[in-house]
Biopython code that builds the backbone (N, CA, C, O; Angstrom):
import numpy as np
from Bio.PDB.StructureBuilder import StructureBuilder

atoms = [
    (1, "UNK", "N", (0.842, -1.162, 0.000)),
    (1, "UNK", "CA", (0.000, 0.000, 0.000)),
    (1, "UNK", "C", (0.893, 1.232, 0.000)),
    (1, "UNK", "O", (1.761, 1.383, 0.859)),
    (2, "UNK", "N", (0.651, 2.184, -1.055)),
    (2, "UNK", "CA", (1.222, 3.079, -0.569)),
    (2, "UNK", "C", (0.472, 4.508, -0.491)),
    (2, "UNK", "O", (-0.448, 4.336, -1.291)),
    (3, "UNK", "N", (0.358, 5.601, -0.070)),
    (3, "UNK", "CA", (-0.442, 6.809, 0.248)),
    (3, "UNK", "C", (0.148, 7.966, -0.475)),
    (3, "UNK", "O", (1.363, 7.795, -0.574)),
    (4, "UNK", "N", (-0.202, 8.958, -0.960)),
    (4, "UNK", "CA", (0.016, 9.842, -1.911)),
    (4, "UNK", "C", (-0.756, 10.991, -1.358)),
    (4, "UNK", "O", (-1.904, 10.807, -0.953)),
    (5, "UNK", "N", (-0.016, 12.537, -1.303)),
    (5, "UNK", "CA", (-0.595, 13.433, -1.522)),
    (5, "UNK", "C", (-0.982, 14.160, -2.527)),
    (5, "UNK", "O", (-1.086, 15.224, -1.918)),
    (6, "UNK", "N", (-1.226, 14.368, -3.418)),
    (6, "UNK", "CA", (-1.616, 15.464, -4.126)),
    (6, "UNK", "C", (-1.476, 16.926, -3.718)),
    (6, "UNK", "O", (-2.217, 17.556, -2.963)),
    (7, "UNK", "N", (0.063, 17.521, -4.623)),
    (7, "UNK", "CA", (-0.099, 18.682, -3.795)),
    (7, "UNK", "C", (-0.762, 19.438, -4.495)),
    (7, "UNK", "O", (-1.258, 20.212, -3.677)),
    (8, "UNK", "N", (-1.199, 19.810, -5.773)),
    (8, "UNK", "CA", (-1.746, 20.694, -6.345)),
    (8, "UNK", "C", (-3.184, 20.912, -5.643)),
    (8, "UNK", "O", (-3.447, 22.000, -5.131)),
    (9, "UNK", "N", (-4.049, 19.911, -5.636)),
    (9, "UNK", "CA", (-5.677, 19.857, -5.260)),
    (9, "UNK", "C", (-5.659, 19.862, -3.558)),
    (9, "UNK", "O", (-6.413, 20.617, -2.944)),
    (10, "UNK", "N", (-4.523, 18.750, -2.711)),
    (10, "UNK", "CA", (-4.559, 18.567, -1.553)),
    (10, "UNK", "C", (-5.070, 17.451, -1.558)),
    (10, "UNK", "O", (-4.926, 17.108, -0.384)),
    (11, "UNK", "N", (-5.682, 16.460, -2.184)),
    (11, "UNK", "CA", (-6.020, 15.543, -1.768)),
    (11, "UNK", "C", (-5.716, 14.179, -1.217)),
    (11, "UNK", "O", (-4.583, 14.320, -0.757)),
    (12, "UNK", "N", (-6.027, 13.139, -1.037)),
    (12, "UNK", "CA", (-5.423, 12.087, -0.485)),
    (12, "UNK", "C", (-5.737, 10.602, -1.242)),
    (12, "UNK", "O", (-6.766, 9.935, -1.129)),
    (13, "UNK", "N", (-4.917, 10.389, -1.793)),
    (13, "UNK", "CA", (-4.701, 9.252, -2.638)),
    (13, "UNK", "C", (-4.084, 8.180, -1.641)),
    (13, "UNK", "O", (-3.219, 8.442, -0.805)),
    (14, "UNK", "N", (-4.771, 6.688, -1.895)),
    (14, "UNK", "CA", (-4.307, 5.129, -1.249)),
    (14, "UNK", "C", (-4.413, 4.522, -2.883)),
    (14, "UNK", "O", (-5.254, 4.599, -3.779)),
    (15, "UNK", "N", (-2.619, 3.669, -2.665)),
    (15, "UNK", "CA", (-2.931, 2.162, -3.716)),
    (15, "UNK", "C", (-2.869, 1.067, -3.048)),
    (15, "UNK", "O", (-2.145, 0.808, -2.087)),
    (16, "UNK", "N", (-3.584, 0.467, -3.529)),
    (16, "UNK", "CA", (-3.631, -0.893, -2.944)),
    (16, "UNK", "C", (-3.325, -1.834, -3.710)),
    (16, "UNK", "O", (-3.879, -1.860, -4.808)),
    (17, "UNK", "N", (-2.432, -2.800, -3.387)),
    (17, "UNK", "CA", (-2.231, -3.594, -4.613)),
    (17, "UNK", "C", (-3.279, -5.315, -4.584)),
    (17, "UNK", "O", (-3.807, -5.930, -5.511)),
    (18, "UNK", "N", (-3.201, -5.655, -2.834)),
    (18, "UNK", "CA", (-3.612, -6.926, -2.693)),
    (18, "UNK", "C", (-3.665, -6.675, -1.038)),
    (18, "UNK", "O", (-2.911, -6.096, -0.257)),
    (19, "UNK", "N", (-5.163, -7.532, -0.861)),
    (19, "UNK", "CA", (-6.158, -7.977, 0.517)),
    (19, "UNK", "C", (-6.044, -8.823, 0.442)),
    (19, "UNK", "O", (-7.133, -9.384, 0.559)),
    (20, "UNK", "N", (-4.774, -9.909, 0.186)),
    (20, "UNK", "CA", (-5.309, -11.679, 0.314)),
    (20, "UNK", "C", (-5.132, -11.828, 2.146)),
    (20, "UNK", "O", (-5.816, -12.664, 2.737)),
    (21, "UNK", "N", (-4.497, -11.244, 2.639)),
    (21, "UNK", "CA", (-4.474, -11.671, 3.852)),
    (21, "UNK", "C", (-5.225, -12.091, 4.628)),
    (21, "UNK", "O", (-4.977, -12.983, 5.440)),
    (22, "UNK", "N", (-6.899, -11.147, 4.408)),
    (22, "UNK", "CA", (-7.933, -10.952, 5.497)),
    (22, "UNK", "C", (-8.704, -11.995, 5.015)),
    (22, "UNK", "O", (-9.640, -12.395, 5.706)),
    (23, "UNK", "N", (-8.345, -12.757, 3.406)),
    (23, "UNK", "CA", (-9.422, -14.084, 3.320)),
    (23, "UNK", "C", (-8.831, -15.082, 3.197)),
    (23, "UNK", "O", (-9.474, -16.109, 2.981)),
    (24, "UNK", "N", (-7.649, -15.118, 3.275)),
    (24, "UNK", "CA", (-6.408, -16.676, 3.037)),
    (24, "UNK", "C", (-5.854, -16.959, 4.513)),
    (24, "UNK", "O", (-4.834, -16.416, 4.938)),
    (25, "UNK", "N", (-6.434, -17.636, 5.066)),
    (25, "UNK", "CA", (-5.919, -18.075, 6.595)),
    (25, "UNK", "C", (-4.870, -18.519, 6.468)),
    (25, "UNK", "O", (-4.083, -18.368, 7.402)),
    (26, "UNK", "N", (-4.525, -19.101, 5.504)),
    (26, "UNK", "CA", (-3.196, -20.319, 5.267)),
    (26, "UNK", "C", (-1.959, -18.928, 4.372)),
    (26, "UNK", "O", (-0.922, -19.068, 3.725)),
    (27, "UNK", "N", (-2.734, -17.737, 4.769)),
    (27, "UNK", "CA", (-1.079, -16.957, 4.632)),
    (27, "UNK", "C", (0.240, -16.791, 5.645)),
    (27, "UNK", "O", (0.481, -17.084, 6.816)),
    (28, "UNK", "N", (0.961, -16.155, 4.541)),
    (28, "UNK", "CA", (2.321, -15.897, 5.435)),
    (28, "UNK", "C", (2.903, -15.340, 6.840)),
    (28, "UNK", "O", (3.947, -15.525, 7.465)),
    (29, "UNK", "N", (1.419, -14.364, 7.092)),
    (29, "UNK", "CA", (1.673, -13.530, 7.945)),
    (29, "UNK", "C", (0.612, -14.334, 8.973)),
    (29, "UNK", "O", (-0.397, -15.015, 8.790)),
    (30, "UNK", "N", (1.381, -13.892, 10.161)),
    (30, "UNK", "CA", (0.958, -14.648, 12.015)),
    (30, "UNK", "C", (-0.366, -13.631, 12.053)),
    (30, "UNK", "O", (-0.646, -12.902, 11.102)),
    (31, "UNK", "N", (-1.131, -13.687, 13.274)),
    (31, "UNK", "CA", (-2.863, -13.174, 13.444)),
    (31, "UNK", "C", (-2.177, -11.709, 13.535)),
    (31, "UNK", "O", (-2.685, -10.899, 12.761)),
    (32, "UNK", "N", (-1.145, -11.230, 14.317)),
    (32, "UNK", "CA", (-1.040, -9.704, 14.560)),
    (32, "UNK", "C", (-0.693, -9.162, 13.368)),
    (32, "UNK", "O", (-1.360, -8.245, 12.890)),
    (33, "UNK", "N", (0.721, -9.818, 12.562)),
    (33, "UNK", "CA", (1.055, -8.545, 11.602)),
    (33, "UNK", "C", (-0.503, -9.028, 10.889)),
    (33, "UNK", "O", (-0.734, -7.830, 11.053)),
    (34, "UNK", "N", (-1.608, -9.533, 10.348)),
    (34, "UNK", "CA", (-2.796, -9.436, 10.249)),
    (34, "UNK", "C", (-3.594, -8.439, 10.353)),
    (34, "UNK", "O", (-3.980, -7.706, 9.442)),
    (35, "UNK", "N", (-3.942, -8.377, 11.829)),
    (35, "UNK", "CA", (-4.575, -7.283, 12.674)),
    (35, "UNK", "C", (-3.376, -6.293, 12.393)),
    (35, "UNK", "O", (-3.794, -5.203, 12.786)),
    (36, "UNK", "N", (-2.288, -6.154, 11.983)),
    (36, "UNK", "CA", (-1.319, -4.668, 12.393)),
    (36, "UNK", "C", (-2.224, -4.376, 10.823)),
    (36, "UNK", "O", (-2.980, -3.422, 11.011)),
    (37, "UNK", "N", (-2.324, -4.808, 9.667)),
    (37, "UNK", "CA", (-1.894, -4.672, 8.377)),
    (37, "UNK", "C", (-3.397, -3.927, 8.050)),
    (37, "UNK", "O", (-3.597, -2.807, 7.581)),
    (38, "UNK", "N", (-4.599, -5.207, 8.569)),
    (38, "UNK", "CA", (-5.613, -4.245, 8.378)),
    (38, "UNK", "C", (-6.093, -3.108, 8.933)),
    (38, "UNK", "O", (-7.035, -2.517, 8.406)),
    (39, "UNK", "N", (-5.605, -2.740, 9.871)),
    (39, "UNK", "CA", (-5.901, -1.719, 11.027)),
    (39, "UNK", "C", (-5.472, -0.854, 9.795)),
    (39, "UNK", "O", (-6.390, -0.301, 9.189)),
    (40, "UNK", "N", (-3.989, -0.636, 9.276)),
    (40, "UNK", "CA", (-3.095, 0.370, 8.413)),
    (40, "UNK", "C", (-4.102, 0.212, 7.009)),
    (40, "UNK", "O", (-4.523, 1.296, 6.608)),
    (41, "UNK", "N", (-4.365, -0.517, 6.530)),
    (41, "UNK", "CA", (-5.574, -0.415, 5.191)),
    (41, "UNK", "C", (-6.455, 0.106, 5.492)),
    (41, "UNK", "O", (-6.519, 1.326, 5.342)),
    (42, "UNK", "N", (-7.378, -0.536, 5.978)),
    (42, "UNK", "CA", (-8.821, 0.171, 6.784)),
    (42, "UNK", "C", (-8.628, 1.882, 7.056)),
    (42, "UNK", "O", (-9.242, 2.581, 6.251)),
    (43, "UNK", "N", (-8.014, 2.444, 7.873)),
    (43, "UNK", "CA", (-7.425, 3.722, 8.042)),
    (43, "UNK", "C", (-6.829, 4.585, 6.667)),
    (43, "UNK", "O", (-7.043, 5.781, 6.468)),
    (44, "UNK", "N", (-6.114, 3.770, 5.866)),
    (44, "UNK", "CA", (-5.738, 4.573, 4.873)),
    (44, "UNK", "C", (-6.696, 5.006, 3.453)),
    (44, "UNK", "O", (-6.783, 5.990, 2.718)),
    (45, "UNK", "N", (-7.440, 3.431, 3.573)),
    (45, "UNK", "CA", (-8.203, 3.593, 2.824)),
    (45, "UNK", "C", (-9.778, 4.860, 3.245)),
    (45, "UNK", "O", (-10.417, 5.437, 2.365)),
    (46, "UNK", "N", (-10.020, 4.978, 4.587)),
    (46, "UNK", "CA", (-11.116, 5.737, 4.830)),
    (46, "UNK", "C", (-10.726, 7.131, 4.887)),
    (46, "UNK", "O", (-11.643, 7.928, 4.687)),
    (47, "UNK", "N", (-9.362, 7.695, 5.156)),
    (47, "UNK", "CA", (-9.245, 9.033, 5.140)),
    (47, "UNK", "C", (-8.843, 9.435, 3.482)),
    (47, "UNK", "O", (-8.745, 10.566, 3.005)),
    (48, "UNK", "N", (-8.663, 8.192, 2.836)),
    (48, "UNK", "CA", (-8.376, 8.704, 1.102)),
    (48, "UNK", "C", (-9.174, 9.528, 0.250)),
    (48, "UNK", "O", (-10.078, 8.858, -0.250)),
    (49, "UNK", "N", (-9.187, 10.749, -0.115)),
    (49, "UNK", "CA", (-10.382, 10.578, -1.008)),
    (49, "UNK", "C", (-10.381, 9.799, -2.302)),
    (49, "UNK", "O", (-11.268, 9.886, -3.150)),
    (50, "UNK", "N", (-9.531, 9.187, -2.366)),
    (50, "UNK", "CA", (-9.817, 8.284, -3.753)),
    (50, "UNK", "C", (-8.700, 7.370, -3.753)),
    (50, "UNK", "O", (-7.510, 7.674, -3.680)),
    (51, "UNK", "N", (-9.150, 6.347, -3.832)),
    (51, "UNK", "CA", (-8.395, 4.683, -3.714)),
    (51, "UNK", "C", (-7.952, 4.207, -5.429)),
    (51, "UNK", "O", (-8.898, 4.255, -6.215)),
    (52, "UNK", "N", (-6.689, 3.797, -5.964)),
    (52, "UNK", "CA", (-6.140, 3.203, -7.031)),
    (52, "UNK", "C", (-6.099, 1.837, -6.494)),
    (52, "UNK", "O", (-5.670, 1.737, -5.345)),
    (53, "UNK", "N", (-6.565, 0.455, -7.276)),
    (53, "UNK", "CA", (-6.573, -0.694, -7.163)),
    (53, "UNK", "C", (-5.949, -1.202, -8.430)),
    (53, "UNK", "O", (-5.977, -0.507, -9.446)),
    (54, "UNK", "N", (-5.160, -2.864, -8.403)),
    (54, "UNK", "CA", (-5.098, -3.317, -9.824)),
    (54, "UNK", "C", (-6.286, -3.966, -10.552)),
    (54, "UNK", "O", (-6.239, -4.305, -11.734)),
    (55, "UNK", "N", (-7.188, -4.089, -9.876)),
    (55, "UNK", "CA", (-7.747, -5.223, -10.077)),
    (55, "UNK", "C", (-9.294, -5.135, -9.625)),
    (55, "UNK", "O", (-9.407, -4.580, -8.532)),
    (56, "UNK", "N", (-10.283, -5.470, -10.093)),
    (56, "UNK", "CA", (-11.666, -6.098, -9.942)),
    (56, "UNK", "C", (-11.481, -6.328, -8.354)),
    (56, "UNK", "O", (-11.363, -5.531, -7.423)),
    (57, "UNK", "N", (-11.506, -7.837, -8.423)),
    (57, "UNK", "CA", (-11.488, -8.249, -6.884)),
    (57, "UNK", "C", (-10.714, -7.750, -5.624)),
    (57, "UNK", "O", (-10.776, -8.262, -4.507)),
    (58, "UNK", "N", (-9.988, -6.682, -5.987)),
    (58, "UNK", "CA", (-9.153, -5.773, -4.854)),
    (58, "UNK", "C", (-10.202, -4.756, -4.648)),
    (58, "UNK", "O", (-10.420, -4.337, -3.511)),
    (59, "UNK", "N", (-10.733, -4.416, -5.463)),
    (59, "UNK", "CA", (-12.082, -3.464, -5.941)),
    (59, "UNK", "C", (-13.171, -4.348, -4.404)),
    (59, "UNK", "O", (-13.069, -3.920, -3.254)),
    (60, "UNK", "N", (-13.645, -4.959, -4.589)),
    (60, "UNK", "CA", (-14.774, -5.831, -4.330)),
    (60, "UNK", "C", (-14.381, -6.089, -3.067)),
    (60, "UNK", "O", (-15.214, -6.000, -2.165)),
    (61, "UNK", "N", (-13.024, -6.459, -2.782)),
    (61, "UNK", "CA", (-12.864, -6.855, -1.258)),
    (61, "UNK", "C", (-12.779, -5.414, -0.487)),
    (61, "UNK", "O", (-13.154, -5.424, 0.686)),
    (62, "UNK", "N", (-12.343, -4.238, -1.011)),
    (62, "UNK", "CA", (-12.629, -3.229, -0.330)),
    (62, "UNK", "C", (-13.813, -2.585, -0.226)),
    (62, "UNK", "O", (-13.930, -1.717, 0.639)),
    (63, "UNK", "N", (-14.565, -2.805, -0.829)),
    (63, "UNK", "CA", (-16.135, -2.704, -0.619)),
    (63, "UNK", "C", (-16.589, -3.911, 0.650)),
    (63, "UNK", "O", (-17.248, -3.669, 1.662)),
    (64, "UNK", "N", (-16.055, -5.138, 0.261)),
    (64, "UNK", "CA", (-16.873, -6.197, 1.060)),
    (64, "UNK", "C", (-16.226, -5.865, 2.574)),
    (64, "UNK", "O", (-16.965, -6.218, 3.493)),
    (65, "UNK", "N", (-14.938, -5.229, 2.984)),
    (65, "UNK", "CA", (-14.766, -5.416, 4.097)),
    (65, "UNK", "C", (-14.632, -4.477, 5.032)),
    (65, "UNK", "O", (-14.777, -4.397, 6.252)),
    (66, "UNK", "N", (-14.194, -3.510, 3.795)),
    (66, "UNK", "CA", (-13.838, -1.723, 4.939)),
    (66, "UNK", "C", (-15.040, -0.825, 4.484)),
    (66, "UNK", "O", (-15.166, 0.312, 4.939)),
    (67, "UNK", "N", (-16.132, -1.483, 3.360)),
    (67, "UNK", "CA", (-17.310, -1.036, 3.267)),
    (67, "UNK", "C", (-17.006, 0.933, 2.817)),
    (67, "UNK", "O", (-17.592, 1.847, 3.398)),
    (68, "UNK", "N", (-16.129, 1.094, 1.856)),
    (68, "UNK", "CA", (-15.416, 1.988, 1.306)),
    (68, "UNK", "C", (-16.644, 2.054, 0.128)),
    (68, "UNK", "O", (-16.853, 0.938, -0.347)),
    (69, "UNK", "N", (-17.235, 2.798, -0.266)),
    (69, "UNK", "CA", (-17.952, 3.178, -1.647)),
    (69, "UNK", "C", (-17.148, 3.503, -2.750)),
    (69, "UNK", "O", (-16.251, 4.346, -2.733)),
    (70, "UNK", "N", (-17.680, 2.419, -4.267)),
    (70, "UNK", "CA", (-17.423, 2.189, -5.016)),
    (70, "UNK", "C", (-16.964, 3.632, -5.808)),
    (70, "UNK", "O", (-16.229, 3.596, -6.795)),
    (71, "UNK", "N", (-17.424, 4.733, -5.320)),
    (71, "UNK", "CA", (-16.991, 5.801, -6.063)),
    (71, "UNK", "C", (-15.476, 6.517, -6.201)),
    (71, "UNK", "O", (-14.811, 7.097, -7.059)),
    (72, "UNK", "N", (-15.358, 6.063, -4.685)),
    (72, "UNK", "CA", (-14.011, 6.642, -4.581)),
    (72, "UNK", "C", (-12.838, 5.678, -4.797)),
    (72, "UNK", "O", (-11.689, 5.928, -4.430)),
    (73, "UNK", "N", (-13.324, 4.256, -5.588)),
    (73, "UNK", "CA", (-12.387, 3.328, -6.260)),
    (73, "UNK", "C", (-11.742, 3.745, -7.569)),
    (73, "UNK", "O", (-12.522, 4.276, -8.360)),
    (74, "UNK", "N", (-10.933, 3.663, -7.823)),
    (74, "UNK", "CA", (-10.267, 3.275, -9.054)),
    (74, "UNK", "C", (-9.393, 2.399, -9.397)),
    (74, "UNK", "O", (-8.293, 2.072, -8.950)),
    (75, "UNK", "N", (-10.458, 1.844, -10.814)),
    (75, "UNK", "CA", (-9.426, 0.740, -11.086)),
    (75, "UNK", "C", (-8.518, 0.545, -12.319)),
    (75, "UNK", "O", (-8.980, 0.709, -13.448)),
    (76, "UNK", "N", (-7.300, 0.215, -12.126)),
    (76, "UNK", "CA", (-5.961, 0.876, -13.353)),
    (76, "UNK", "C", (-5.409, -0.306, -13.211)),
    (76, "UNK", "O", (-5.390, -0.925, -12.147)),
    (77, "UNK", "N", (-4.884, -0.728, -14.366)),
    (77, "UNK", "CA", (-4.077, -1.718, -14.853)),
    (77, "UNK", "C", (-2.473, -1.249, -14.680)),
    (77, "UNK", "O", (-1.954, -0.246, -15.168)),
    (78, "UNK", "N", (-1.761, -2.412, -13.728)),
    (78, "UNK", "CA", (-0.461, -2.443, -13.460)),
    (78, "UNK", "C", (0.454, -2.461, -14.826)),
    (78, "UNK", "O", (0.745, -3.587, -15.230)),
    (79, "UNK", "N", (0.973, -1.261, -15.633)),
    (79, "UNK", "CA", (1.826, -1.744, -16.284)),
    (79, "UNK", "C", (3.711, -1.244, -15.947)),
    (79, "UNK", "O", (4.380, -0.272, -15.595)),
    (80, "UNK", "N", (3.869, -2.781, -16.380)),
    (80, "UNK", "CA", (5.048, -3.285, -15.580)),
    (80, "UNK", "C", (6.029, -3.241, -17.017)),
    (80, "UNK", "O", (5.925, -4.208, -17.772)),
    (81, "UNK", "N", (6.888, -2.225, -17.357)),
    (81, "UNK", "CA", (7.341, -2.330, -18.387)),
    (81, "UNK", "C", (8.802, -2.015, -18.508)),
    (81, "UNK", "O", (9.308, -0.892, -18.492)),
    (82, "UNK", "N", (9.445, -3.251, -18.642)),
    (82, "UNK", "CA", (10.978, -3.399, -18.229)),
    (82, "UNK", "C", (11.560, -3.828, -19.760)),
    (82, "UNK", "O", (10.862, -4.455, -20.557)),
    (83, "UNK", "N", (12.587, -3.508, -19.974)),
    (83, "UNK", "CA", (13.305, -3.092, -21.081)),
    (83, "UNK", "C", (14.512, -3.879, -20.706)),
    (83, "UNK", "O", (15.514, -3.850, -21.420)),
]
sb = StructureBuilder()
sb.init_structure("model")
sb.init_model(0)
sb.init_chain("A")
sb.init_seg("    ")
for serial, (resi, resn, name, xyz) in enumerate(atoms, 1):
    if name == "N":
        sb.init_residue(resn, " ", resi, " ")
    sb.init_atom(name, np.array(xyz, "f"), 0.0, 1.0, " ", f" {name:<3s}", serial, name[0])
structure = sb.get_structure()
């Protein structure tokens, strides 16, 4: 995740790249960095005014869990372009 100001407008930009944590029990990370990780999403994502996602279902899980409205989503394709 990372957070962005906007200095021209002031506003507050969150990217998010991936929520597998909060639905894959069988991840990497122990119950706290868990609880540390969503506490830091949840928070970044609600003071944002506008959220960048890669993806549909990064889309959908932030609706389904931090209950964030679809308006202030955006969704942009990762391009990864190495030479």
């Amino acid at each position: 995740m990372r957070r962005y100001l906007v200095k021209i407008s002031g506003k507050k930009v969150a990217h998010v790249e991936d929520l597998s944590f909060l639905s894959d029990r069988e991840h990497r990370y122990n119950w706290l960095q868990r609880h540390y990780f969503n506490i830091r999403y949840k928070r970044a994502c609600r003071k944002a005014d506008s959220i960048i996602v890669s993806d549909k279902s990064v889309a959908d899980d932030i609706v389904r869990y931090y209950f964030i409205p679809r308006s202030k989503i955006i969704i942009r394709q990762s391009t990864n372009r190495r030479r």
